[in-house]
N, CA and C atoms as an extended XYZ file, in Angstrom:
468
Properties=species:S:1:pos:R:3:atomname:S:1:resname:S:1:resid:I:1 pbc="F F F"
N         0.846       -1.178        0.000 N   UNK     1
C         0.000        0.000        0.000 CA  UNK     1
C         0.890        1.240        0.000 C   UNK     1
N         0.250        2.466       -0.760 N   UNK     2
C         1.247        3.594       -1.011 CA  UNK     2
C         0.919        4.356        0.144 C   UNK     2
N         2.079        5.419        0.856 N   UNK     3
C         1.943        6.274        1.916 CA  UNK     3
C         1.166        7.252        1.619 C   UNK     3
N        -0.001        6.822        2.668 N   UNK     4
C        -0.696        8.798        2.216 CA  UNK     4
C        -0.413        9.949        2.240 C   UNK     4
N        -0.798       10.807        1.143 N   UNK     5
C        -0.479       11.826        0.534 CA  UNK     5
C        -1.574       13.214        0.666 C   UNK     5
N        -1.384       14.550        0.599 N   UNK     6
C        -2.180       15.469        0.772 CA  UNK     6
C        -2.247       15.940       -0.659 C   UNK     6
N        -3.184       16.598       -0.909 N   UNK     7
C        -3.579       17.202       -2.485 CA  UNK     7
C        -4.210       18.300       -2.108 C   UNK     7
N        -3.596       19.500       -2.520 N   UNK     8
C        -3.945       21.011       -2.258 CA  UNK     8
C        -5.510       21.044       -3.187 C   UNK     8
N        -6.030       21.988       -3.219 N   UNK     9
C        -6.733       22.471       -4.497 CA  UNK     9
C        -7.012       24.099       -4.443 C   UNK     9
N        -7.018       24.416       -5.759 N   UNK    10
C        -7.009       25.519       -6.442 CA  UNK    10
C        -8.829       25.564       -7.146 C   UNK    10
N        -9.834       26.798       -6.855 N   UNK    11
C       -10.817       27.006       -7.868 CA  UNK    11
C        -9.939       27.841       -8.904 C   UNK    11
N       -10.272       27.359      -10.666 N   UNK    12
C       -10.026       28.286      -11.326 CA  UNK    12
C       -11.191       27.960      -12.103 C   UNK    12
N       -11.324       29.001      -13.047 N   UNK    13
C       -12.519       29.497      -14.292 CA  UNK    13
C       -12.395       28.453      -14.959 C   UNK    13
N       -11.237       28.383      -15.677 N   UNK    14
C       -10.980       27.420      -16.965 CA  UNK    14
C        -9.878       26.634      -16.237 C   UNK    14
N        -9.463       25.145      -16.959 N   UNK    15
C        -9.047       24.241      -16.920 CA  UNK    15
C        -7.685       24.674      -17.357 C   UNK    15
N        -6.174       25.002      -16.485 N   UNK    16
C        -5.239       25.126      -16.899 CA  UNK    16
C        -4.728       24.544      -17.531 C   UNK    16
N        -3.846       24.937      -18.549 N   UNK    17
C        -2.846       24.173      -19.612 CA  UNK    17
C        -1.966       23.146      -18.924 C   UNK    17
N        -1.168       23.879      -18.379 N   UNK    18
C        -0.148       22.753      -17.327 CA  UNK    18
C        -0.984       22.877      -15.971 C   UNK    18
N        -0.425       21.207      -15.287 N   UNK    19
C        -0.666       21.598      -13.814 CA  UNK    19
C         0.240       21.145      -13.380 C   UNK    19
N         0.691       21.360      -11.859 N   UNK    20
C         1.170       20.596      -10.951 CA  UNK    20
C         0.835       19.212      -10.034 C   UNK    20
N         1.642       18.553      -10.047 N   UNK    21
C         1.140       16.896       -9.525 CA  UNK    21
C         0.668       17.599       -7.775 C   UNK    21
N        -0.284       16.815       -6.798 N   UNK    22
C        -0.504       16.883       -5.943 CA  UNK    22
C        -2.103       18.470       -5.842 C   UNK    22
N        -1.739       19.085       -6.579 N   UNK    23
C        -2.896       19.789       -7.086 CA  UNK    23
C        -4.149       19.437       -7.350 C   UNK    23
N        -5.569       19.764       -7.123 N   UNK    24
C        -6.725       19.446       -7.831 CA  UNK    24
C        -7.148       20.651       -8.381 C   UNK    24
N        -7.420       20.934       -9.214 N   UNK    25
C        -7.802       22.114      -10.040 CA  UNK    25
C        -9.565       21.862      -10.612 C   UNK    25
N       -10.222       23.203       -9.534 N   UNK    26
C       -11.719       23.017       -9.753 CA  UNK    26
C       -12.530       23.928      -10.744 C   UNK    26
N       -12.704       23.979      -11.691 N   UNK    27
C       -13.417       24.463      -12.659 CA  UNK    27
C       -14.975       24.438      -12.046 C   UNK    27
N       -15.731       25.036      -11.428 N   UNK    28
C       -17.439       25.267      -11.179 CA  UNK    28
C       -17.923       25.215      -12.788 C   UNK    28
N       -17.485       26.411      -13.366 N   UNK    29
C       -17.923       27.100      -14.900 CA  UNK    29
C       -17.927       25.844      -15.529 C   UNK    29
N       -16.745       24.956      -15.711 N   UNK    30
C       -16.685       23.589      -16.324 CA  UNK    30
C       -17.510       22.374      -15.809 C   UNK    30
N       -17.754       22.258      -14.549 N   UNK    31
C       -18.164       21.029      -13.666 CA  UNK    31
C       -17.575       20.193      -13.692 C   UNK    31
N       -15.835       20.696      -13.616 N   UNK    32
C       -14.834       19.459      -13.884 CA  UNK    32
C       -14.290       19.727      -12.391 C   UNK    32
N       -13.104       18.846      -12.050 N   UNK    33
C       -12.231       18.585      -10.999 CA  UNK    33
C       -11.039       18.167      -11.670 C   UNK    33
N        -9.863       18.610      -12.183 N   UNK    34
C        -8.663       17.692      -12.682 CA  UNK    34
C        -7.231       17.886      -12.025 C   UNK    34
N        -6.602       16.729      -12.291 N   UNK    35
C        -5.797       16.810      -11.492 CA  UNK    35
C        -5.013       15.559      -11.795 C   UNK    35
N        -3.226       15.831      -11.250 N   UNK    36
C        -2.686       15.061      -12.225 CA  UNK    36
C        -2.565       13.062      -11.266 C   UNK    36
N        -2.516       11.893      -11.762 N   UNK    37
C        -2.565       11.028      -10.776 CA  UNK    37
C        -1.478       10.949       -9.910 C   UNK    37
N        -2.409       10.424       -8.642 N   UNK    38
C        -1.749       10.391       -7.587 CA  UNK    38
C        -0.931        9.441       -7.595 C   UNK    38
N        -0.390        8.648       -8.491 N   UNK    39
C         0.335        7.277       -8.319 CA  UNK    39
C         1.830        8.274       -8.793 C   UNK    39
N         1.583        9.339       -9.560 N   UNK    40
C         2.899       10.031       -9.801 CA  UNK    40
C         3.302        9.518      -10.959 C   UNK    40
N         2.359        9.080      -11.919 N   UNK    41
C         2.886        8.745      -13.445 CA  UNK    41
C         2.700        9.668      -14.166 C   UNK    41
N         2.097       10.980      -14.183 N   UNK    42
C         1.861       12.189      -14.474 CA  UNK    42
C         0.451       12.364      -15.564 C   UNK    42
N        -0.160       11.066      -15.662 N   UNK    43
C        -1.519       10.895      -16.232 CA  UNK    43
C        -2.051       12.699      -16.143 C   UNK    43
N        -3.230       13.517      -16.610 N   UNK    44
C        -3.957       14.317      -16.480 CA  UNK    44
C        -5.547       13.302      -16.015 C   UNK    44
N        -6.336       13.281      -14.976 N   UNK    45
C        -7.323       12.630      -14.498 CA  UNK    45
C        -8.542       13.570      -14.341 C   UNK    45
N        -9.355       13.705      -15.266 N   UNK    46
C       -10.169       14.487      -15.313 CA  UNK    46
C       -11.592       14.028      -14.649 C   UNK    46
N       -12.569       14.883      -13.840 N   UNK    47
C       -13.658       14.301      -12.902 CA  UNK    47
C       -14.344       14.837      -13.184 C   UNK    47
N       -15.574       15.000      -14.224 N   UNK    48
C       -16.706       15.376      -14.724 CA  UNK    48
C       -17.210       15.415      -13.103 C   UNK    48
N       -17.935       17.142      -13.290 N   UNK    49
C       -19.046       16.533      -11.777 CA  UNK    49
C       -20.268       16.912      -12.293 C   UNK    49
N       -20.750       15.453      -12.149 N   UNK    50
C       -22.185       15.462      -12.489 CA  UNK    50
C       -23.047       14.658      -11.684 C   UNK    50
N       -24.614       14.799      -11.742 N   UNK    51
C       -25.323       13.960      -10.569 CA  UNK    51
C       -25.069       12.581      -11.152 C   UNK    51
N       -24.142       11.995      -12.251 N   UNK    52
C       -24.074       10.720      -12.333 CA  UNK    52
C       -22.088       10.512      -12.514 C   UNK    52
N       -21.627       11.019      -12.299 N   UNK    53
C       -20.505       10.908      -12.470 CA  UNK    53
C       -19.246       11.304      -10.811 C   UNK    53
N       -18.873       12.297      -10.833 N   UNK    54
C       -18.303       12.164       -9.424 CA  UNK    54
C       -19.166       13.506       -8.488 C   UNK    54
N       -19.189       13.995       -7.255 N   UNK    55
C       -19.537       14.692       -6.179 CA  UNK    55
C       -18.233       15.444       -6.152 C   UNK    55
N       -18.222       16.632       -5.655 N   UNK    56
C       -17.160       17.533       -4.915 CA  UNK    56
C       -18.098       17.901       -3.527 C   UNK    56
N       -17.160       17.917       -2.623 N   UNK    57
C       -17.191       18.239       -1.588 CA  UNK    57
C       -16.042       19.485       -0.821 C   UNK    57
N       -16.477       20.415       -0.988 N   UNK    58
C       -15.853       21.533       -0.635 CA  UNK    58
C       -16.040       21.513        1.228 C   UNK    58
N       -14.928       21.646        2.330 N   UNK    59
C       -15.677       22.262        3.385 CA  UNK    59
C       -15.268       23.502        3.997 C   UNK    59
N       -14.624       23.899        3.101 N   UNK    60
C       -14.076       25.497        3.270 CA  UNK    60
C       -12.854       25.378        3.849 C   UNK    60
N       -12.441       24.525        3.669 N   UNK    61
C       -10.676       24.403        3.670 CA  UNK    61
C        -9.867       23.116        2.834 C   UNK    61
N       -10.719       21.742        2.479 N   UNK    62
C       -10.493       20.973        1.659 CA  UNK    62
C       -11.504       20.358        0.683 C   UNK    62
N       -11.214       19.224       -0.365 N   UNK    63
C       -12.006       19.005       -0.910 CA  UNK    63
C       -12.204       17.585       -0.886 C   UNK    63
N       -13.158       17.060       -1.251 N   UNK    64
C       -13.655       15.072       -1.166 CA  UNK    64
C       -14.036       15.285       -2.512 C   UNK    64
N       -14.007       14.238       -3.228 N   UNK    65
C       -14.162       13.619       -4.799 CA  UNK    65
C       -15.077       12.312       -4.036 C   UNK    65
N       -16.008       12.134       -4.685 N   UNK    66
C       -17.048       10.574       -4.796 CA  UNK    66
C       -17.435       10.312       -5.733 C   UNK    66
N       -17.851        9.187       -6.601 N   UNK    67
C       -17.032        7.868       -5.629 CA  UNK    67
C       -15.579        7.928       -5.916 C   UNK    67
N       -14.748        6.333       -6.173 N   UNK    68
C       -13.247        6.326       -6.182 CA  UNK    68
C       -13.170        6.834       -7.492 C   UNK    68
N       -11.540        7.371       -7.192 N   UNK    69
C       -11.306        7.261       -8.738 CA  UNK    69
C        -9.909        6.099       -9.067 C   UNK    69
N       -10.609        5.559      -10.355 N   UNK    70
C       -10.315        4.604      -10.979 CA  UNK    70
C        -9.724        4.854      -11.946 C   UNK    70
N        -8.702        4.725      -12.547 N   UNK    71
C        -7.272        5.207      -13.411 CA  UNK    71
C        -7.375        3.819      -14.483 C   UNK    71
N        -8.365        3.200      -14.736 N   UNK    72
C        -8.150        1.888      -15.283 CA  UNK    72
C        -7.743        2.039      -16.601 C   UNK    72
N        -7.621        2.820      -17.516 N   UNK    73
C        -6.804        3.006      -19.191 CA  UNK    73
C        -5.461        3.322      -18.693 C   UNK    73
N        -5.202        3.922      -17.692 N   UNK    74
C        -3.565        4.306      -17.707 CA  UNK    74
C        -2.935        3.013      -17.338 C   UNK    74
N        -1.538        3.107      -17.475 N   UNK    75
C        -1.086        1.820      -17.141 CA  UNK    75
C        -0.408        1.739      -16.077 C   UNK    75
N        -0.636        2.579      -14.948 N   UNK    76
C        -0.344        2.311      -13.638 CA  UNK    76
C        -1.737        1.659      -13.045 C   UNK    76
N        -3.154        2.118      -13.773 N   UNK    77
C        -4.160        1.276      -12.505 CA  UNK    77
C        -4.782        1.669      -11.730 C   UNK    77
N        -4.577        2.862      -10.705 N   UNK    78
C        -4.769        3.481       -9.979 CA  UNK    78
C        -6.130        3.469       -9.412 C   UNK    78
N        -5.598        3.320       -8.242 N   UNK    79
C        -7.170        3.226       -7.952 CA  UNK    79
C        -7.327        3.843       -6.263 C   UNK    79
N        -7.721        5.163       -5.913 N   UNK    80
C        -7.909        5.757       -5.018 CA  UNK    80
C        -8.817        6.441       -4.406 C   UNK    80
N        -8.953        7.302       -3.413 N   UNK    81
C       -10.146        8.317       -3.064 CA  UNK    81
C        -9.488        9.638       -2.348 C   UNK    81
N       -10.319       10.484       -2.603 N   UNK    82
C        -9.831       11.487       -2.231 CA  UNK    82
C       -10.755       11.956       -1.261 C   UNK    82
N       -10.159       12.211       -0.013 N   UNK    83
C       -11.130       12.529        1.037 CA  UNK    83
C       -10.336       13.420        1.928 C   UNK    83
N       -10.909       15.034        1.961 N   UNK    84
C       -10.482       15.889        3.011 CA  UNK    84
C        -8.712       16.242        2.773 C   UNK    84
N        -8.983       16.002        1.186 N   UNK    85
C        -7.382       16.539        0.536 CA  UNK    85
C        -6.383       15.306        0.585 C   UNK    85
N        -6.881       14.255        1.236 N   UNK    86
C        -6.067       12.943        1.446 CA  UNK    86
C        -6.209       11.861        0.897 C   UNK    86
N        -5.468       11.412        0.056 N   UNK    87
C        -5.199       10.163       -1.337 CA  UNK    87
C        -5.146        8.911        0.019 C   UNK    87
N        -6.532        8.249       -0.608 N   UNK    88
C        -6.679        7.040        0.968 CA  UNK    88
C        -6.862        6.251       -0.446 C   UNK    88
N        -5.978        5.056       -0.675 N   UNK    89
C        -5.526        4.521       -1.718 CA  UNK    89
C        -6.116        2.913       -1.559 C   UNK    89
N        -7.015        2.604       -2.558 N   UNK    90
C        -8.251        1.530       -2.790 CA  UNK    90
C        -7.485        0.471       -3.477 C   UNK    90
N        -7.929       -0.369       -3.116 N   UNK    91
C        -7.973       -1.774       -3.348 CA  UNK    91
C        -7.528       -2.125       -5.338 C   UNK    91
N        -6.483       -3.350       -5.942 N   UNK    92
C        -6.799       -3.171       -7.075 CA  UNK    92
C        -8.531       -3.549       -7.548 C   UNK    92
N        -8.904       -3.262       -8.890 N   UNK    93
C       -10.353       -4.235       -9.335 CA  UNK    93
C        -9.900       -5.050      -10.441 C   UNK    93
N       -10.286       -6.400      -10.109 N   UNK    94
C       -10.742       -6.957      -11.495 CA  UNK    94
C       -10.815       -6.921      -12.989 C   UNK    94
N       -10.624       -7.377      -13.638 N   UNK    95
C       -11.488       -6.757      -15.457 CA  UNK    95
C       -12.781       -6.830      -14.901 C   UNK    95
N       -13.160       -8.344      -14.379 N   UNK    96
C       -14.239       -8.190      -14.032 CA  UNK    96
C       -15.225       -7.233      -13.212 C   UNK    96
N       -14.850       -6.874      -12.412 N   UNK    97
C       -15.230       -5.849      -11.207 CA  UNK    97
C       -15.517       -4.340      -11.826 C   UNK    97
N       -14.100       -4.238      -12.861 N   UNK    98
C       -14.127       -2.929      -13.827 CA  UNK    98
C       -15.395       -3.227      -14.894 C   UNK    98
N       -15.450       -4.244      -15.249 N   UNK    99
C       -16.579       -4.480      -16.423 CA  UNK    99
C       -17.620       -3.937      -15.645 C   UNK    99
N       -17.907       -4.369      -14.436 N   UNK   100
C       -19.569       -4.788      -13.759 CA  UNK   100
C       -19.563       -3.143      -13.374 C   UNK   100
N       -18.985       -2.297      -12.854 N   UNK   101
C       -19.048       -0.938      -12.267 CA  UNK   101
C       -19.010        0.318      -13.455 C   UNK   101
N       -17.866       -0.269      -14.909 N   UNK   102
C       -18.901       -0.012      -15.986 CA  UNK   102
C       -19.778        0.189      -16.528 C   UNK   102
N       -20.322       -0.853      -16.475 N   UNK   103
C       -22.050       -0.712      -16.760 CA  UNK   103
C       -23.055       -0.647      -15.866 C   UNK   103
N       -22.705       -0.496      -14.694 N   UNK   104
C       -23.812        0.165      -13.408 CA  UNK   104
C       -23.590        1.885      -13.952 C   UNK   104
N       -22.795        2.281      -14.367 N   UNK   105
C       -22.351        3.350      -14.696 CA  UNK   105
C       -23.081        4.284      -15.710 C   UNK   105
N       -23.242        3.667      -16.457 N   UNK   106
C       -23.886        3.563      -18.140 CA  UNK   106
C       -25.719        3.474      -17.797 C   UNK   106
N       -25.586        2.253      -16.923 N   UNK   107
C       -27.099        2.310      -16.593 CA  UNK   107
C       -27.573        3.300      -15.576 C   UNK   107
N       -27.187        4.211      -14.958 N   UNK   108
C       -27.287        5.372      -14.390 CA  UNK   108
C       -26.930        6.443      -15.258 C   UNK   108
N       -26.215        6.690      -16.306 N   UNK   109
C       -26.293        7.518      -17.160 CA  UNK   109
C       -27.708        7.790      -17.727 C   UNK   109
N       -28.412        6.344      -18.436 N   UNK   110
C       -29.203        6.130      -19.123 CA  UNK   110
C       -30.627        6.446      -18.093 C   UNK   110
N       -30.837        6.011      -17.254 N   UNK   111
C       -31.439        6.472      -16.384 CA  UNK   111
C       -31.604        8.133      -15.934 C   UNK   111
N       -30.819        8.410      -15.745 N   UNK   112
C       -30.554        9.883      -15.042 CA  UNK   112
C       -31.411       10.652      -16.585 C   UNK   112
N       -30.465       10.568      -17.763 N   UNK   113
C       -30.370       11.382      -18.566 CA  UNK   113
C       -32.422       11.310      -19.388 C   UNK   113
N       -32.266        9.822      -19.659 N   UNK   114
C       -33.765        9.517      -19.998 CA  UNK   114
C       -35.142       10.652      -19.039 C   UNK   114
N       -34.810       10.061      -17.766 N   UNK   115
C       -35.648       10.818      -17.182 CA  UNK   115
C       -35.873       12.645      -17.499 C   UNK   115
N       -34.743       12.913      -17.533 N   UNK   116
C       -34.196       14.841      -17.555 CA  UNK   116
C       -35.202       14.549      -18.388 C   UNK   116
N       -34.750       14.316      -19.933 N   UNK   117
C       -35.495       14.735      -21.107 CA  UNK   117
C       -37.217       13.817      -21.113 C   UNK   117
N       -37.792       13.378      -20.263 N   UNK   118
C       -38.770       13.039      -20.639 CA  UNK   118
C       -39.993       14.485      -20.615 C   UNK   118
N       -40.648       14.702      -21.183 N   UNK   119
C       -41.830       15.859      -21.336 CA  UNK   119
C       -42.554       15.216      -20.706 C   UNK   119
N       -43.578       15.703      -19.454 N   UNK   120
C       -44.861       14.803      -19.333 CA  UNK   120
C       -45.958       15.776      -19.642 C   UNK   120
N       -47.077       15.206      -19.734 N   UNK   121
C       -48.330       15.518      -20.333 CA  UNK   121
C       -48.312       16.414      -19.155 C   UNK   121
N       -49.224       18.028      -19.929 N   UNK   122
C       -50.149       18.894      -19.124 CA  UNK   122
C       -50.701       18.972      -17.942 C   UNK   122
N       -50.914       19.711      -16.955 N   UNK   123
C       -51.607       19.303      -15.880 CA  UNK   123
C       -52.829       20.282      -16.013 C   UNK   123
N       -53.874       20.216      -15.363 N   UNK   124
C       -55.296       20.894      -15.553 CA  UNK   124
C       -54.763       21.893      -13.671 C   UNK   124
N       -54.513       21.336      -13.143 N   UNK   125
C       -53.823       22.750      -11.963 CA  UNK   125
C       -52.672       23.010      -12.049 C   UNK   125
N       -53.103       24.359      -11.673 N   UNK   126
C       -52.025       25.759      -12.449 CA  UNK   126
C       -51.278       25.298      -11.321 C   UNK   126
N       -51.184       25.022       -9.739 N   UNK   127
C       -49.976       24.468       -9.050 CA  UNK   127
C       -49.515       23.870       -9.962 C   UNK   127
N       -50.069       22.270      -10.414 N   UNK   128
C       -49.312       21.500      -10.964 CA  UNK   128
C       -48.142       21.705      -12.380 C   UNK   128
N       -48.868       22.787      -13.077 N   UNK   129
C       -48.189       23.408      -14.515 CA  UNK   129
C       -47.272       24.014      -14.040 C   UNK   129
N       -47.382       24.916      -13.027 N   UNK   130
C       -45.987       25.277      -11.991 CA  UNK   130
C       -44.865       24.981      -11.818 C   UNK   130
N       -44.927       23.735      -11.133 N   UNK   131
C       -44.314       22.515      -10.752 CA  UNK   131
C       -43.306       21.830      -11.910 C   UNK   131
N       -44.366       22.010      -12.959 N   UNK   132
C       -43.940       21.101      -14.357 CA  UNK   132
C       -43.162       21.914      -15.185 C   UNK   132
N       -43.496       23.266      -15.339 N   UNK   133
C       -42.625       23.923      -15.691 CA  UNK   133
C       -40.951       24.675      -14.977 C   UNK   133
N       -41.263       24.413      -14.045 N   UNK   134
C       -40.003       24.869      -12.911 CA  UNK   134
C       -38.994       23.365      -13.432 C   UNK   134
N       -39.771       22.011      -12.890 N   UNK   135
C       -38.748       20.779      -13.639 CA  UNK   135
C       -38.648       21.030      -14.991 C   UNK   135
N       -39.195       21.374      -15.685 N   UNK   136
C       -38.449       21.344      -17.367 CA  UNK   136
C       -37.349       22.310      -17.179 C   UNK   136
N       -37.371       23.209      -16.479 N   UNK   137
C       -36.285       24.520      -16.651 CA  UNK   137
C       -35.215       23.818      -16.284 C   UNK   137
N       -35.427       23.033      -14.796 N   UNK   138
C       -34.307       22.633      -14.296 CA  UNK   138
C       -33.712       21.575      -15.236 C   UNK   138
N       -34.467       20.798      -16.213 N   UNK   139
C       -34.328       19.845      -16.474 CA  UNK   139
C       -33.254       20.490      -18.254 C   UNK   139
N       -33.335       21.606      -18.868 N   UNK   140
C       -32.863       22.128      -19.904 CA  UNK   140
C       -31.584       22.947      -19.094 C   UNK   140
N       -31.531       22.942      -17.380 N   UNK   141
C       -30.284       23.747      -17.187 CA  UNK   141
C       -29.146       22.785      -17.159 C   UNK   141
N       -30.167       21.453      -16.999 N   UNK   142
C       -29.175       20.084      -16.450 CA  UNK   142
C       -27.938       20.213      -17.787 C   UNK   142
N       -29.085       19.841      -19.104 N   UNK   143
C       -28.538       19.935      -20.495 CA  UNK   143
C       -27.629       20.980      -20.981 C   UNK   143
N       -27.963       22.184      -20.650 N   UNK   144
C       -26.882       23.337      -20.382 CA  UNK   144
C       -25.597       22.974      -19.784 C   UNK   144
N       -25.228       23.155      -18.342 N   UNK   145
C       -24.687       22.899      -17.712 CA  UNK   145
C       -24.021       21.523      -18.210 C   UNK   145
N       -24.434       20.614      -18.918 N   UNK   146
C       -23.345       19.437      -19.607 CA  UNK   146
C       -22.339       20.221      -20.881 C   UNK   146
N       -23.292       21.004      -21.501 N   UNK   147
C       -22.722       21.454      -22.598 CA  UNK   147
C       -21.835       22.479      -22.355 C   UNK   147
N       -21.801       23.260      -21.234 N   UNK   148
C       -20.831       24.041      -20.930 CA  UNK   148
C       -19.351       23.191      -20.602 C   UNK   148
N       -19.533       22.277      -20.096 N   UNK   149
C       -18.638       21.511      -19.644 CA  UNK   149
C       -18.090       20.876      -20.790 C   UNK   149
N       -19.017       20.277      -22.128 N   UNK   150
C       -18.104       19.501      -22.655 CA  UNK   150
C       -17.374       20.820      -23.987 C   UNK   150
N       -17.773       22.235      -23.397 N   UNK   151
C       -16.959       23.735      -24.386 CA  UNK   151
C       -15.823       23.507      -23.404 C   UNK   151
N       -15.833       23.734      -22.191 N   UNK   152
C       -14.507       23.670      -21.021 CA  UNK   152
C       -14.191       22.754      -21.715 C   UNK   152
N       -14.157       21.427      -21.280 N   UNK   153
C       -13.228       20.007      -22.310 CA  UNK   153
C       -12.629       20.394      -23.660 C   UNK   153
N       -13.619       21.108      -24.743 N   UNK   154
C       -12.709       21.084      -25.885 CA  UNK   154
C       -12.085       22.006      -25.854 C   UNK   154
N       -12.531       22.940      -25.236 N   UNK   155
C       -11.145       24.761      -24.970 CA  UNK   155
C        -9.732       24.094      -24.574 C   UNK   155
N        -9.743       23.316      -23.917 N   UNK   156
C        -8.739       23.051      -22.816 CA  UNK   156
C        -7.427       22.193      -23.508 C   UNK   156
């Protein structure tokens, strides 16, 4: 097991060109988190934050990433968590284990995203049209808010 490690973080606007290892660099504007891996192979590890992808946890002095992050294309492997600025370093997985958390992955994509875009029929109370229209807004900011993120990704 590797010795634990601290990871500063920085908010910036946009997604810097270079970074420094031990850094997390938080883009809000983007809904990214990146930062280079903690195994020290100098990977760039980028953390979409989305309600299906990872959590930030800010508490006004460090940050938590959820769930792990999993480095499985690089060829170190990596497989860690970041909690309260501290690389608490996870277990290897499987192909198998990677396959199965894969597609729990995918099927929460598909889920999440299906739902956003579903329209439902009219309501006859104006509460209810309310209601229905406040979720569509939220539901076209969701779609926004991806697309801003994947302009951050290609700027970068």
């Amino acid at each position: 097991m590797k010795p634990p490690q601290r990871m500063s973080h920085v908010f910036v606007e946009e997604i810097p060109t270079t970074m420094e290892q031990g850094v997390i660099y938080v883009s809000i504007e983007c809904a990214t988190a990146i930062h280079r891996c903690a195994c020290g192979c100098g990977q760039e590890v980028v953390t979409p934050l989305t309600p299906t992808d990872w959590r930030l946890i800010f508490d006004g002095e460090s940050v938590s990433l959820r769930p792990s992050i999993g480095n499985w294309s690089f060829p170190c492997r990596s497989h860690y968590f970041i909690d309260e600025g501290l690389i608490e370093w996870a277990g290897a997985m499987s192909d198998a284990d990677i396959n199965r958390g894969r597609m729990i992955d995918r099927r929460s994509k598909s889920v999440y995203f299906n739902k956003a875009t579903t329209v439902k029929a009219p309501q006859v109370d104006s509460a209810e049209k309310q209601l229905q229209q406040r979720e569509e807004s939220s539901n076209t900011s969701k779609r926004s808010s991806l697309w801003a993120a994947l302009k951050c990704w290609w700027r970068a």
